[in-house]
C-alpha positions in Angstrom: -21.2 2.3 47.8 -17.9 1.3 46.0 -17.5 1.9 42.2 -19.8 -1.2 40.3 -18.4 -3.9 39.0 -18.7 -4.0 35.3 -17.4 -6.9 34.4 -20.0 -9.1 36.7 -22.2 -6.7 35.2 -21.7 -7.8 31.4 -21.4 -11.5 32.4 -24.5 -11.3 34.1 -25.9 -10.1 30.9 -24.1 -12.4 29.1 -25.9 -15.3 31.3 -29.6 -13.8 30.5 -29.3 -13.2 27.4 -27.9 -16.4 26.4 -29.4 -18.9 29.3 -26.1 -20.7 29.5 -23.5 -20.1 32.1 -20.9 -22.1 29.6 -21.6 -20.0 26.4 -21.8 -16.9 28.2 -18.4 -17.6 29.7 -17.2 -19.0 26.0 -18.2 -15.7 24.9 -16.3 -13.8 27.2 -13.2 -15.9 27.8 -13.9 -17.1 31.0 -13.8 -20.2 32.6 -17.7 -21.3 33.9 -16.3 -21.2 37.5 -15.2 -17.4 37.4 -17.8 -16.7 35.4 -20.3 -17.7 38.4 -18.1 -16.4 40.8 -18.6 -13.2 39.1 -22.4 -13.6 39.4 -23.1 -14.7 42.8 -20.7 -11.7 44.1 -23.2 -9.2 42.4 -25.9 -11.3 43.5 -24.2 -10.8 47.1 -23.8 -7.0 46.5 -27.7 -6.7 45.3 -29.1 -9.0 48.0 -31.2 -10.9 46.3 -30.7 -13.6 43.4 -30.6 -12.5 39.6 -30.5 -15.9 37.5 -32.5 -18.9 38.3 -30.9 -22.3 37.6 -32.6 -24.9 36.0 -31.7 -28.5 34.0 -31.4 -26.6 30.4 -29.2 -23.9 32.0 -30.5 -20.0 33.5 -33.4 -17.8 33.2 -33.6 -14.4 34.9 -35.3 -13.8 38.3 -38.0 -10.8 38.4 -35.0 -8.7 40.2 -32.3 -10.4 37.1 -35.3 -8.9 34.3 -35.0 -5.7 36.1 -31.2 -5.4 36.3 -31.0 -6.6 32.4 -33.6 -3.6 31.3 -31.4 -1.2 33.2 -27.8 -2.3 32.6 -27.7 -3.7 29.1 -29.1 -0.3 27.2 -25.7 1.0 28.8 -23.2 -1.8 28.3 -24.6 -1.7 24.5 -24.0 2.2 24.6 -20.1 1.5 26.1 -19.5 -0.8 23.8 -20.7 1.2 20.9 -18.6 4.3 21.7 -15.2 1.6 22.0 -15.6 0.4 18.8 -13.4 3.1 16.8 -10.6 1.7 19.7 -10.7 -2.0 18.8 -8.4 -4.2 21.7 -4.7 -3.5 20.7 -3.0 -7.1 20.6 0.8 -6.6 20.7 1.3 -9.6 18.3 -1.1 -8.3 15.2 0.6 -6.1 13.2 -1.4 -4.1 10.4 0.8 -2.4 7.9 -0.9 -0.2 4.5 1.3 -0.5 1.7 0.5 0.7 -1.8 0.1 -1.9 -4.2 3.6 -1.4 -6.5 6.1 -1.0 -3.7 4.1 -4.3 -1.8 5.0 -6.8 -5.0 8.4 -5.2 -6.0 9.7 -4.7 -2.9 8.2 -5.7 0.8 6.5 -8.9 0.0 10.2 -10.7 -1.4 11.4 -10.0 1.6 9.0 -10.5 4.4 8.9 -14.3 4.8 12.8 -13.6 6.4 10.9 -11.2 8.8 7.8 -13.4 9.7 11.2 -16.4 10.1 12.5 -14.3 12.5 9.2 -13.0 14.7 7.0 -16.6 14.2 5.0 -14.7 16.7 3.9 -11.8 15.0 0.8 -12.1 12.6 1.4 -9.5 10.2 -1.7 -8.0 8.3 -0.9 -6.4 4.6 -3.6 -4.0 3.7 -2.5 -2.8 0.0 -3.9 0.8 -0.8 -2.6 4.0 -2.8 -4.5 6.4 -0.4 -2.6 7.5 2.5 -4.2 6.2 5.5 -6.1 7.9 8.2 -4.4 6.9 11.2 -7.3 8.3 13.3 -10.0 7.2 11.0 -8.4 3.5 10.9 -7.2 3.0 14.1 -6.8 -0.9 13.2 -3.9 0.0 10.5 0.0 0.6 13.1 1.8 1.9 10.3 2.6 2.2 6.3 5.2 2.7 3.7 4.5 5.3 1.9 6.5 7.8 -1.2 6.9 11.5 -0.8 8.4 14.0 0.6 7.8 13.1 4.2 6.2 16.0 5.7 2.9 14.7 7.2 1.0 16.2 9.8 0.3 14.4 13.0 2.7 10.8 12.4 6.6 10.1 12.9 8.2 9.6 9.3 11.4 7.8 9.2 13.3 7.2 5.6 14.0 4.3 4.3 15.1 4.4 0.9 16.2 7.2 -1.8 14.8 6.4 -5.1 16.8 6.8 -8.5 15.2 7.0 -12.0 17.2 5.2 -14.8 16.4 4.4 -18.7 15.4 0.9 -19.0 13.5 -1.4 -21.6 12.9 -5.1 -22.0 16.2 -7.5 -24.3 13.1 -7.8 -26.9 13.2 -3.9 -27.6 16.7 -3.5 -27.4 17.8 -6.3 -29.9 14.8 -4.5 -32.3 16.4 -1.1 -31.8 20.1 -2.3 -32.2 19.0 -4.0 -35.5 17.5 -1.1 -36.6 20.6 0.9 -36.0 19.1 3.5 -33.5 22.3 5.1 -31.7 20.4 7.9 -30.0 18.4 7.1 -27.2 15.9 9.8 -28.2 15.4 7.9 -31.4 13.8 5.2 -29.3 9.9 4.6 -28.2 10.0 6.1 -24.8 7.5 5.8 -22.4 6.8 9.3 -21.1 6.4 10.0 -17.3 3.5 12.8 -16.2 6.2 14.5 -13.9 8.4 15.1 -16.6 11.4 13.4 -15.1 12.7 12.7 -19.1 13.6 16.4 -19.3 15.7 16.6 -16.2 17.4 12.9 -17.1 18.4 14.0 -20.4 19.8 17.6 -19.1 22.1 15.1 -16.7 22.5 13.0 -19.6 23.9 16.2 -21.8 22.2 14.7 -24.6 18.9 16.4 -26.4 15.0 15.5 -25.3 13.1 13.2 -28.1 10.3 15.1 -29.9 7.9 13.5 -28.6 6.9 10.1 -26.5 5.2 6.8 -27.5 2.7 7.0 -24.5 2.4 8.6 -20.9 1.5 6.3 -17.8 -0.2 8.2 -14.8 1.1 4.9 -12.2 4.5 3.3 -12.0 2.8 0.1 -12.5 1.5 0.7 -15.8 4.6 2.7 -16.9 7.0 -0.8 -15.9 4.6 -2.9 -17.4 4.6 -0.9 -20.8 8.6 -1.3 -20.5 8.7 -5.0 -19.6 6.5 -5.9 -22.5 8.5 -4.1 -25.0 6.2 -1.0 -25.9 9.4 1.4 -25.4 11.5 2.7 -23.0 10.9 3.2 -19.1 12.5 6.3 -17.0 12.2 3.2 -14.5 12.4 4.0 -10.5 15.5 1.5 -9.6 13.8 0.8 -6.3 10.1 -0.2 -7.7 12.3 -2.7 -11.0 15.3 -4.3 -9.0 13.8 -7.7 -9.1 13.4 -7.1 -12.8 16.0 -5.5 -13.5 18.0 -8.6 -11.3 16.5 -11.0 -13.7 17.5 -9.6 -16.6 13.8 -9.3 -17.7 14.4 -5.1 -17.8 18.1 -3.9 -18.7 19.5 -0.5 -17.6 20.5 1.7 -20.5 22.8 4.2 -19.0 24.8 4.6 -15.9 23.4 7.9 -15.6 20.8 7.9 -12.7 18.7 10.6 -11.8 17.9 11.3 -8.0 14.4 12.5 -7.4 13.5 14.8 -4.7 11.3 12.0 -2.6 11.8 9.4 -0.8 10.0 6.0 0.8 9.5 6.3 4.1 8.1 4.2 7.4 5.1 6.0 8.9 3.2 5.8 11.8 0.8 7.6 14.5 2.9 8.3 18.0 0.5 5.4 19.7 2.2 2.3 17.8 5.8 4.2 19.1 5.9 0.8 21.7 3.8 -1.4 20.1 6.0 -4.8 20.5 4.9 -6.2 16.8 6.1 -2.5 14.9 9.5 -2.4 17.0 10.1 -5.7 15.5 9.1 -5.1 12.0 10.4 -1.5 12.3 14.4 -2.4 13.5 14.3 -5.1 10.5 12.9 -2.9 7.7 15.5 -0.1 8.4 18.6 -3.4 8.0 16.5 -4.4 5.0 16.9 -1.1 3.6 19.8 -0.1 4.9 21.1 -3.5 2.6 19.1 -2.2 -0.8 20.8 1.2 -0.4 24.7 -0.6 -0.3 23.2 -2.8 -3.1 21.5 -0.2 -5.5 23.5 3.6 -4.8 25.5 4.3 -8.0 28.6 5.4 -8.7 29.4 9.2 -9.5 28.4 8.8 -13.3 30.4 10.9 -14.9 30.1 12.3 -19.1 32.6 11.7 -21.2 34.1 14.7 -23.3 34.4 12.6 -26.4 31.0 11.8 -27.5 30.9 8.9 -26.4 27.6 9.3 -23.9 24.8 6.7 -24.3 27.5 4.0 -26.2 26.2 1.4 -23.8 22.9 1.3 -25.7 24.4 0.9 -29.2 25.9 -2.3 -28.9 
């Protein structure tokens, strides 16, 4: 006997469990006609009838009960084990994105890319825990910070980051009025990486005693700075659109490189995935464009003291 046909197998139990041939067809996305063709060919296979029709739709026949006690235990089972491997559609993309570099930086952007691919439906799932890729099989890729050695994905940079001094006007204008010519005489807003050591060595000026407050998150450590409580060692990538609109200003041209970087990740199974080679070949221009629009110059020091003048006014 040839291999059995499962799919006139589940719409048969589709049938008897529901006792409509249209909703059991609904339910499956079949027409009513194939979805009877399918029955009546097992019927034919069996040799004897499985549903009974009747004015208010289908009931099983003693030999349908039979088959339904036997089969549906199994389809149940099959369906059960598949679930971790939910249908791949080609046109759903699902992308995990931690919360800070979703608002500052992807979500400006994407209503170009979701102009360009009208076809794509683009799921954002906003998270600062890495993602399981075999855990969470729904999510085809992230963004993600570090230094982009993961096990078990393909990790493709995107963008440097640079740290820079920055504060709100508000705190400036105070600081200026009270005649503070030393960046370490201001509030700053210390960093748990102790990134404001290594700035100031670049800077060749001396560390401050001591710092206003420490933030564990880049969130909390731009918010601090945009509503004036001191001075942010600011990544230039996470404040652009702040510091664009003038609501955070840049103190110095001296910008400090940090040893990671934000990168596209993803498992090998999304390598051909039509939705991610769309999104991916359009996040690599739309970075490739923040790099030409945010890399600095050389910053150089001058020998005459003059370090930090951009500050004092």
């Amino acid at each position: 006997m040839s291999r059995p046909p499962l799919h006139a197998l589940q719409g048969f139990v589709a049938a008897a469990r529901s006792g409509n041939i249209t909703r059991a067809a609904e339910s499956m996305h079949l027409t009513v006609s194939a979805l009877s063709h399918q029955v009546r060919a097992l019927e034919k296979r069996l040799g004897e009838p499985l549903l009974q029709r009747h004015a208010r739709g289908v009931v099983p026949t003693p030999a349908g009960r039979r088959l339904l006690e036997q089969v549906a235990p199994h389809l149940e089972a099959i369906a059960q084990a598949l679930q971790p491997w939910p249908a791949r559609r080609g046109h759903v993309l699902t992308l995990s994105v931690t919360p800070t570099m979703a608002s500052a930086w992807l979500v400006p952007r994407l209503g170009d890319f979701l102009r360009l691919h009208p076809q794509v439906e683009f799921s954002l799932l906003s998270s600062e825990q890495l993602v399981d890729f075999h855990a969470e099989p729904h999510v085809d890729a992230a963004m993600r910070v570090g230094h982009g050695r993961w096990p078990g994905v393909v990790a493709e940079p995107l963008l440097e980051e640079w740290l820079v001094p920055m504060a709100s006007p508000a705190l400036i204008a105070r600081m200026r009025d009270e005649g503070r010519t030393r960046l370490a005489d201001w509030p700053l807003l210390g960093d748990p990486d102790g990134e404001w050591e290594r700035w100031f060595e670049l800077a060749g000026e001396a560390p401050p005693a001591r710092y206003v407050a420490v933030f564990d998150d880049s969130e909390s450590h731009h918010r601090a700075a945009l509503d004036g409580v001191g001075v942010a060692l600011g990544r230039v990538t996470r404040a652009k659109l702040l510091l664009d609109a003038g609501q955070l200003v840049a103190l110095s041209p001296h910008r400090l490189q940090t040893p990671w970087r934000h990168y596209l990740v993803y498992p090998s199974r999304t390598a051909d995935h039509p939705g991610f080679l769309a999104f991916r070949e359009w996040v690599h221009a739309q970075a490739a464009g923040h790099t030409r629009q945010t890399t600095p110059e050389p910053a150089t020091t001058p020998a005459d003291g003059t370090r930090g003048r951009d500050i004092r006014g």
